[in-house]
N, C-alpha and C positions, 0 to 999 in steps of 0.2 A: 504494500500500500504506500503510494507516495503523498506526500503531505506540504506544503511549503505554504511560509509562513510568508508576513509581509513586514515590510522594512521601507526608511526613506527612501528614495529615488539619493539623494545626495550622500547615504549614508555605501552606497552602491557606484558610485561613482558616475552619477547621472544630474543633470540639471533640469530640475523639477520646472520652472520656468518653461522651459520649452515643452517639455511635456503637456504643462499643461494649458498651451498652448494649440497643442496637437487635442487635446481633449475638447474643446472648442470648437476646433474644426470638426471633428466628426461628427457632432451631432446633426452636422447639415450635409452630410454627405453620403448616407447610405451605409453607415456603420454599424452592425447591431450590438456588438460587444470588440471588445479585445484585451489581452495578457502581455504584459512585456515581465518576464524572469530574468533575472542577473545574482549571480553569484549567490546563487541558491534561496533567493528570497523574491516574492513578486514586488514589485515597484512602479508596477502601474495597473489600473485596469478600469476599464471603461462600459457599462453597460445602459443601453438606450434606455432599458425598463426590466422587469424581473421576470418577464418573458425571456428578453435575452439571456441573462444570468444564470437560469434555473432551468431553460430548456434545452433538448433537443436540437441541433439545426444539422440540416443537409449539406454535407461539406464538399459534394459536386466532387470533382477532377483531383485534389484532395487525398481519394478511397485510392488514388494510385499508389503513393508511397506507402500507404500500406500491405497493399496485394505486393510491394517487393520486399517489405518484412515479412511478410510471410513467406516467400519464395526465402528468401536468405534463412528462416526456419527449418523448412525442409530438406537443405543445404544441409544444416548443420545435424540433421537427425539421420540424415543419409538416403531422405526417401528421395532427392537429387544429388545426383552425382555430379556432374559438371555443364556450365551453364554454355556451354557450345554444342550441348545435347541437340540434334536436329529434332524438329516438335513432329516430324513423320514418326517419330517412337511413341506417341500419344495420340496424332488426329492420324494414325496410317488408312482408317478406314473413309475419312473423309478427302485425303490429299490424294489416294491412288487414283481418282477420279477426276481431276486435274490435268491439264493438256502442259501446262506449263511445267517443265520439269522442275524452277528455281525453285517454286513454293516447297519440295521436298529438301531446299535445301538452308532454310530458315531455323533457326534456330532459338534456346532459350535466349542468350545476349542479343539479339535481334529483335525479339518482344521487348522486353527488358527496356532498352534502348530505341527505340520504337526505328527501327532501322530495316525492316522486314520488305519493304520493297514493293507493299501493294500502293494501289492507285487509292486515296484515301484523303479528300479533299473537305476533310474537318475542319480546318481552319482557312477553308476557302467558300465553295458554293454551297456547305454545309451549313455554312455560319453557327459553327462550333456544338455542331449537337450533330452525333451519326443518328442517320436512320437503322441502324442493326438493328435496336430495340426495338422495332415496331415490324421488325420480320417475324417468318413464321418459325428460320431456323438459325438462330445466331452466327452458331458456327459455322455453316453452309455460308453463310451471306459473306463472310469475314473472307470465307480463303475463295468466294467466286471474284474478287475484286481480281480485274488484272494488273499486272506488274508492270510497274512503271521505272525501277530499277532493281540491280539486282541486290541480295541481303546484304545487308552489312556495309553499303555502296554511301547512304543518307541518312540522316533520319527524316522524317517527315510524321507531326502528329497526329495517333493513330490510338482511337482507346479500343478500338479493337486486338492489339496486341493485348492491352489491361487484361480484357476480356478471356482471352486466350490463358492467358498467368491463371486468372483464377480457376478456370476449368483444368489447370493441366493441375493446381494446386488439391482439386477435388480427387480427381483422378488417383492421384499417387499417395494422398491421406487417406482415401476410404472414408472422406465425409464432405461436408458444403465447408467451403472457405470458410464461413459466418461462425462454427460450432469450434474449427481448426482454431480461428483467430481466439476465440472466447476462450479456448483451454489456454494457447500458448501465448497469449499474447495479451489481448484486454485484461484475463484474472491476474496473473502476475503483475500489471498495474495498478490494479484497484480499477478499473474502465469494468461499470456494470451496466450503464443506461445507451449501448451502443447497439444497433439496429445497423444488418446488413440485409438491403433489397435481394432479388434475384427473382431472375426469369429464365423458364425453362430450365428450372431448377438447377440451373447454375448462381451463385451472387456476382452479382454485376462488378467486377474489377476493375471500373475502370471509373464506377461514380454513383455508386451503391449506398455508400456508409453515412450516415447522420450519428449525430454525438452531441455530447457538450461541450462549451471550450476548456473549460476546465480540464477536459480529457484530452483533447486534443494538444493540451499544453503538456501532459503528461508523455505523450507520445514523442513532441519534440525533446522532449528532457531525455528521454531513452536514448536518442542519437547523440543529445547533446555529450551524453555520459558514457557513448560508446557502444551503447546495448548492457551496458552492463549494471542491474540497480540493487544494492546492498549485498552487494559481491557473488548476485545470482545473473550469471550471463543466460540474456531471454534473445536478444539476435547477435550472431559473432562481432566480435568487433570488425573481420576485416572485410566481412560482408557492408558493413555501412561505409568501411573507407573504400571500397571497390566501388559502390553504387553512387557516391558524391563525388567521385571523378568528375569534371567535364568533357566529355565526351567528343559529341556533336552541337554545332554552333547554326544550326538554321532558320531563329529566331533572336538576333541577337537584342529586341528592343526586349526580350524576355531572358536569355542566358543561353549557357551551354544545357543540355540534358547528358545526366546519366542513368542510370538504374529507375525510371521514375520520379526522379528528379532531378529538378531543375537546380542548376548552380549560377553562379553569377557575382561580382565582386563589386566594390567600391570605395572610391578615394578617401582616406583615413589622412591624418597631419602628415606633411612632409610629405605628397604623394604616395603616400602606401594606400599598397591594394589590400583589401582585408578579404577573403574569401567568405561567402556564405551560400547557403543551400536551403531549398525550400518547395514545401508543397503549396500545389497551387488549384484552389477549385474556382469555375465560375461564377461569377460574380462577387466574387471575391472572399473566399476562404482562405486562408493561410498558415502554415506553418514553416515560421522560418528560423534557421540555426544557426549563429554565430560560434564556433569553438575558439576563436580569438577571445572574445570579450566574452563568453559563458554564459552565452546569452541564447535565450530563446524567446520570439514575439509570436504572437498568435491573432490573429484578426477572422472574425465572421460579419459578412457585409450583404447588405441587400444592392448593389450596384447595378446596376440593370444594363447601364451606359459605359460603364470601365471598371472590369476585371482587375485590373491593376493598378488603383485605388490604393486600396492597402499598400504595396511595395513604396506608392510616394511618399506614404507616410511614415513609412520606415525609413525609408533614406532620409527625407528633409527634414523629418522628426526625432524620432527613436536614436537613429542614428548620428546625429548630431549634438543629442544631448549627453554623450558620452566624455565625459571629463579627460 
């Protein structure tokens, strides 16, 4: 059970001032809550009303970096062996039916990485929402897309791979992602009020999950700490330093991706770059991690108009109020 206490912003090496300055701003901005942790104690947080504070919320695109803690689980239990596994050892009855031969040659790091080479215009004519979900066969719909490069060639965003993750994650557990996550992963945090969607009896991987922030701040705390919490290792360490690589650069007004998440840095005194990483859901969910500053922020946003909302306010805000 994780637990954290509250403390000044100043006593944390933060200037309250700007903070709460940024506390201001949000409330006309589509903010419904957020968490800023530092050095083991919270030092900000922000809630529209006790709706947001106490409930539930849909944390969208988000449920990715999850679905690769749990992949990095099964890693470490051995029910995955190695993440260059081609996914024909899992869909063989769906892909032998396939004209294109490349799709046999996709891989777990190609999900992962969303690098998998199908034609997949999410963040184009989709206007960020696939139609899969409203197919008759998930899977079928995923690997009929044609290949627009080969694996491992781009990435291009694709929650379809998400999707992929969490079926191949059922597959090899002998349960739903939802029941996997809740033994290994939610109860070992104290995370009990978490709700995973699914259809066609797989859970959606790719933007399934709704939570509290509360938990959701707990989750960043897990990376922040390495996977590691009260010297009970619940994801490996080197599985979280593998998956926050930067990877692929083909959003750069958003970051590099790796493993499901997004990576991305910024100018610190003296021009230093500081590295950070973060989950990102539509309309503005967030989980982001500093391991420089031992910092983890968290925002849930009603934004309708700009997904990355939140990120500004972390840079112009959060992040500058760093002493």
């Amino acid at each position: 059970m994780i637990a954290f206490s509250n403390a000044n912003p100043q006593a944390s090496g933060m200037n309250n001032i700007i903070l709460e300055n940024m506390r201001r701003g949000m409330k006309k901005d589509g903010i419904l809550c957020s968490l800023v942790m530092r050095n083991e104690h919270i030092i900000f947080e922000y809630y529209k009303n006790k709706k947001a504070e106490n409930g539930v919320h849909h944390i969208n695109s988000s449920t990715k970096s999850f679905t690769s803690a749990l992949i990095g689980i099964c890693m470490k239990q051995g029910l995955l062996q190695d993440i260059n596994t081609p996914i024909v050892e899992f869909f063989g009855d769906v892909l032998s039916n396939q004209s294109d031969i490349r799709k046999q040659h996709i891989t777990l790091y190609h999900l992962l990485t969303m690098s998998a080479g199908l034609d997949w215009p999410e963040f184009g004519e989709w206007n960020y929402f696939s139609p899969m979900e409203y197919s008759k066969n998930i899977i079928q719909f995923i690997f009929d897309r044609e290949m627009e490069a080969n694996p491992g060639e781009k990435m291009n965003y694709n929650s379809g791979c998400s999707h992929l993750l969490s079926a191949i994650i059922q597959r090899v557990s002998g349960t739903t992602t939802s029941k996997f996550a809740e033994e290994h992963l939610f109860t070992p945090l104290g995370i009990k009020d978490a709700h995973w969607l699914s259809k066609q009896n797989i859970n959606l991987g790719a933007n399934g999950l709704s939570m509290k922030i509360q938990d959701m701040l707990k989750f960043g705390y897990l990376y922040l700490k390495k996977g590691t919490i009260k010297g009970i290792e619940i994801v490996p360490q080197n599985w979280i330093t593998e998956s926050t690589i930067p990877r692929f650069l083909t959003y750069p007004v958003i970051g590099h991706y790796g493993y499901q998440w997004w990576v991305s840095s910024i100018s610190a005194k003296e021009d230093k770059e500081v590295q950070f990483y973060f989950a990102m859901g539509l309309f503005g969910q967030f989980i982001i991690i500093v391991p420089e500053y031992d910092m983890v922020a968290v925002f849930v946003s009603e934004n309708y108009s700009d997904t990355m909302k939140p990120m500004q306010y972390f840079r112009e805000y959060i992040f500058k109020s760093i002493n």
